[in-house]
C-alpha positions as CSV (number, residue, x, y, z in Angstrom):
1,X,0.0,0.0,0.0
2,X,1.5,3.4,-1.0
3,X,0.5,6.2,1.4
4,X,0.9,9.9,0.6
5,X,-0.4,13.0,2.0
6,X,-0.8,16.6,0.3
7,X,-2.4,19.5,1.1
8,X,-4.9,21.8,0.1
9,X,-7.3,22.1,-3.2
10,X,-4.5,20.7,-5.2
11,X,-3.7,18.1,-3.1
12,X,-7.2,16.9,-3.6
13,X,-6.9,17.4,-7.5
14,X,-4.2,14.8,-7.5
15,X,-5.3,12.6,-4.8
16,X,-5.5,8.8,-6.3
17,X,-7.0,5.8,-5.1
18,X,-8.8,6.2,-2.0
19,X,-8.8,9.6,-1.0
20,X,-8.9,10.8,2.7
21,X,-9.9,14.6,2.8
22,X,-8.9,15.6,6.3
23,X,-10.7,18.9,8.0
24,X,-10.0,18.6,11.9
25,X,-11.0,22.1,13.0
26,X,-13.6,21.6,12.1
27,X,-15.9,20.7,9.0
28,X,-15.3,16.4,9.7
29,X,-15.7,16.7,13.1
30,X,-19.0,18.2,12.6
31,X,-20.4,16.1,10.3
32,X,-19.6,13.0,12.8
33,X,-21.2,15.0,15.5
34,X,-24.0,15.8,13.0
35,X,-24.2,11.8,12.5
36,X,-24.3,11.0,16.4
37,X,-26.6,14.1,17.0
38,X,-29.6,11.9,14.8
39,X,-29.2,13.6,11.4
40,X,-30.2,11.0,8.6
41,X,-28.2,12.2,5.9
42,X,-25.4,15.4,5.4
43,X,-25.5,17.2,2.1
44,X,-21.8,18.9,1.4
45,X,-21.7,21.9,-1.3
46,X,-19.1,24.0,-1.7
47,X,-21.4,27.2,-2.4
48,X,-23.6,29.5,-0.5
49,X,-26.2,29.6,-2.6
50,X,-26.5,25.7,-3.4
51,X,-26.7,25.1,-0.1
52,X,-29.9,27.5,0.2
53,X,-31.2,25.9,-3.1
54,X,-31.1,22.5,-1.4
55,X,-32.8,23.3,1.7
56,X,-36.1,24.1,-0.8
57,X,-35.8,20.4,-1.8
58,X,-35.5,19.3,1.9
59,X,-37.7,20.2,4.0
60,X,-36.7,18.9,7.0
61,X,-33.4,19.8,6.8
62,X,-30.7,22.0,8.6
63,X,-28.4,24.4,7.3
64,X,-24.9,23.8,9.1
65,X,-21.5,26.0,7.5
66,X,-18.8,28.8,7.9
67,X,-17.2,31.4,6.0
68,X,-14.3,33.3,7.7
69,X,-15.0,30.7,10.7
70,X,-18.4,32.5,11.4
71,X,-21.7,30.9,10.9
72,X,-23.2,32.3,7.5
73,X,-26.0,34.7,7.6
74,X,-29.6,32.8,7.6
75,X,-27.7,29.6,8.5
76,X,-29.2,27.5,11.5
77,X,-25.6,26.4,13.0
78,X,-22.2,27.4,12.9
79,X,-19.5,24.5,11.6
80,X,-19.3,23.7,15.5
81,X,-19.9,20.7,17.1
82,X,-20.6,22.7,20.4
83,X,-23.8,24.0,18.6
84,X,-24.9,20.5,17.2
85,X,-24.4,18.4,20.2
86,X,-26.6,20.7,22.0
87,X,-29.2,20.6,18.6
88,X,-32.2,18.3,18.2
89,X,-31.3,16.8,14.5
90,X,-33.0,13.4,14.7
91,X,-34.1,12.5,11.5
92,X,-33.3,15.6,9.7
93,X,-30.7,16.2,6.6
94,X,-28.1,18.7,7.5
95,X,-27.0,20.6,3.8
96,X,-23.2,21.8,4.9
97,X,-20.7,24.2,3.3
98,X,-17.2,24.8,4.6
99,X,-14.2,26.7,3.4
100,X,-12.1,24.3,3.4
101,X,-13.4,20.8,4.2
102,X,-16.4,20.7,1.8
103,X,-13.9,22.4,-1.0
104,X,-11.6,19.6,-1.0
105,X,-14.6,16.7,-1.4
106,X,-15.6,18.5,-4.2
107,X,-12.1,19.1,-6.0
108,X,-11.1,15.0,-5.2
109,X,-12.1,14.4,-8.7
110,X,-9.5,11.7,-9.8
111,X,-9.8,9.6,-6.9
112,X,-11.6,5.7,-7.1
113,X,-13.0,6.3,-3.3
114,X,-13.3,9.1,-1.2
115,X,-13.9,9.3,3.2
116,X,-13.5,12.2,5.4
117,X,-10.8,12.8,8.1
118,X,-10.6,13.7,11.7
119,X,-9.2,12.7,15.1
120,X,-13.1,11.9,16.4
121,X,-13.1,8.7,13.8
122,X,-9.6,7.8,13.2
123,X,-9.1,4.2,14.4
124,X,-12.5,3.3,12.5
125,X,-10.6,5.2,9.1
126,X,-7.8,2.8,9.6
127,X,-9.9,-0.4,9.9
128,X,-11.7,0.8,6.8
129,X,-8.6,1.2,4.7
130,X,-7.0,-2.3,5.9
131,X,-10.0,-3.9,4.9
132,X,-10.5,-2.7,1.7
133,X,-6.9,-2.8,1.4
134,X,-6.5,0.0,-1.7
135,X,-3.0,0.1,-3.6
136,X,-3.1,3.9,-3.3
137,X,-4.2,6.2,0.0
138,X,-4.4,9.7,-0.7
139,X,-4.1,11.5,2.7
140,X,-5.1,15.3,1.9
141,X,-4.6,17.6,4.8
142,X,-7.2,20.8,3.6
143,X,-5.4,23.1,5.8
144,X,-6.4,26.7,7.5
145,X,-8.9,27.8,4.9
146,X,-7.5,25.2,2.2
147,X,-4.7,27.6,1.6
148,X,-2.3,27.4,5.0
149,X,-1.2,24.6,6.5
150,X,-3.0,23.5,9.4
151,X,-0.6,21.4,12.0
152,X,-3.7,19.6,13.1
153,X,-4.2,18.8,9.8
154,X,-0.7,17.6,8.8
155,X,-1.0,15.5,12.3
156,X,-4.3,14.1,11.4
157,X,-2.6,12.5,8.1
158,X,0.3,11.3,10.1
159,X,-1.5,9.6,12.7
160,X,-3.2,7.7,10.3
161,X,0.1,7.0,8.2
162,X,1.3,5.8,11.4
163,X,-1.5,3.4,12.4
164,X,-1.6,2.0,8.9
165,X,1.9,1.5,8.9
166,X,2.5,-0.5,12.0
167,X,4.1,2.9,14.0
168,X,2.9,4.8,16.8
169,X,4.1,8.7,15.6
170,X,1.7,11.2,17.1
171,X,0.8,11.0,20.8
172,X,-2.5,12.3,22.8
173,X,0.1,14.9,24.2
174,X,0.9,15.7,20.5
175,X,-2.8,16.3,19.7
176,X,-3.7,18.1,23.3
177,X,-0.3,20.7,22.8
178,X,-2.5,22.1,19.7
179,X,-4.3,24.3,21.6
180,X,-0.7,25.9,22.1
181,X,-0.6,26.5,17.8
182,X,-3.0,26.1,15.0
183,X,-5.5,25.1,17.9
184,X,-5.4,28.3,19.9
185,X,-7.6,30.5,18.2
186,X,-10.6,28.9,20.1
187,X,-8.9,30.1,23.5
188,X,-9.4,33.7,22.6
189,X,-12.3,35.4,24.1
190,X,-12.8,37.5,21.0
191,X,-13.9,33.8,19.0
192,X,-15.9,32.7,21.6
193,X,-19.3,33.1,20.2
194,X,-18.2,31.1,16.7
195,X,-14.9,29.3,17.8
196,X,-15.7,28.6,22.0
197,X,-13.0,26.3,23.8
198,X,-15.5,23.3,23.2
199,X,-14.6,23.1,20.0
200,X,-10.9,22.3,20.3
201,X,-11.8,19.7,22.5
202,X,-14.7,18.0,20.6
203,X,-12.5,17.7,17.7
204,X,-9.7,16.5,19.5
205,X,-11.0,13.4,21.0
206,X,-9.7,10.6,19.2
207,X,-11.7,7.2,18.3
208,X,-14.8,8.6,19.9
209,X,-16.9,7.3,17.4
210,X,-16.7,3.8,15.5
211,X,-18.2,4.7,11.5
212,X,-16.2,6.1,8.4
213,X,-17.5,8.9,6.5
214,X,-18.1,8.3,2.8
215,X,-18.2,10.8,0.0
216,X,-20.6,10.2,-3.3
217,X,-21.0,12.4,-5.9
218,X,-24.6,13.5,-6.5
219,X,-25.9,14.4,-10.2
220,X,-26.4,17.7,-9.1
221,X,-22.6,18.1,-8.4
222,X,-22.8,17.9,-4.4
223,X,-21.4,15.5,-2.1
224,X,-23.9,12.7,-0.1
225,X,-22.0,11.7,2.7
226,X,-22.7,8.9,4.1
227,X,-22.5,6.7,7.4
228,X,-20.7,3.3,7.4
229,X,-20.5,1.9,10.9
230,X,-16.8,-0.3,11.1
């Protein structure tokens, strides 16, 4: 099995075989959240505006996204799992946009298979690949706004890497110092309304939940993500 990870948009372009599209902070995390919350099915788009269109054709159905980390004007939720764990979503579709995460789902165009990636899901992303046992994993850190790198990101992809490959390379103390560098924005009181503290550490826990995240293109260009249990 040849494992490599890239970042960003491009990255995703270029990612072969089964591609992991990795947004820790915090577009994956959510959608898992969204998934344990009660949703019945996620929607990704990467625009604004297709992500209003849809909710006409779903009527029970959530609006869930971020642009400049701030929940979008005449959105229900943020892209916070603090807000959704809190949310009654039983039965309900949640239609989510990101600027990064949803992005790079779209853009994995050349890839046979496509999951998303986060610390919350991790151990159940790794018995996924060894059983489907693919000759190519893509790794694709999206990065801070799919343009910088995101260490959380970058870890994400290596602790998976690691676990695939036999090694143990990133540590819980690894993954709690981030809130001492890409992670610390959600410490500052000025973020608190759209980035709180419970965010960092929602995303953070690792193997919480036990189901992969697969991505299938729609005919209408968006992303159905869907819940495999592992």
């Amino acid at each position: 099995m040849r494992i490599e990870i890239t970042e960003f948009i491009e990255g995703a372009k270029k990612a072969e075989g089964l591609a992991v599209i990795i947004d820790v902070f915090r577009a994956f995390s959510v959608e898992c959240y969204g998934y344990d919350a009660g949703a019945s099915q996620v929607i990704a788009t990467s625009e604004v505006g297709e992500a209003l269109r849809l909710r006409q054709h779903y009527n029970n159905s959530v609006l869930v996204g971020e642009r400049d980390e701030r929940k979008i004007p005449g959105f229900d939720f943020g892209n916070s799992p603090t807000e959704l764990i809190k949310a009654e979503l039983t039965g309900k579709t949640i239609i989510h946009t990101t600027t990064a995460g949803t992005q790079g789902l779209i853009n994995a165009e050349n890839a046979e298979f496509i999951i998303t990636g986060s610390f919350v899901n991790a151990a159940a992303i790794v018995r996924y690949i060894n059983h489907i046992k693919p000759p190519v994993v893509t790794l694709v850190a999206m990065g801070y706004r799919a343009n910088i790198t995101a260490d959380e990101d970058i870890m994400c992809a290596e602790l998976i890497k690691g676990r695939l490959e036999g090694k143990s390379v990133i540590t819980e103390k690894d993954i709690a110092g981030l809130q001492y560098s890409s992670g610390k924005r959600f410490f500052k009181p000025e973020n608190i309304d759209f980035s709180p503290p419970t965010d960092f550490f929602l995303c953070t826990i690792t193997d919480r939940f036990d189901f992969v995240l697969k991505a299938l293109k729609r005919p209408d260009g968006n992303i159905s993500i869907i819940r495999t249990d592992i």
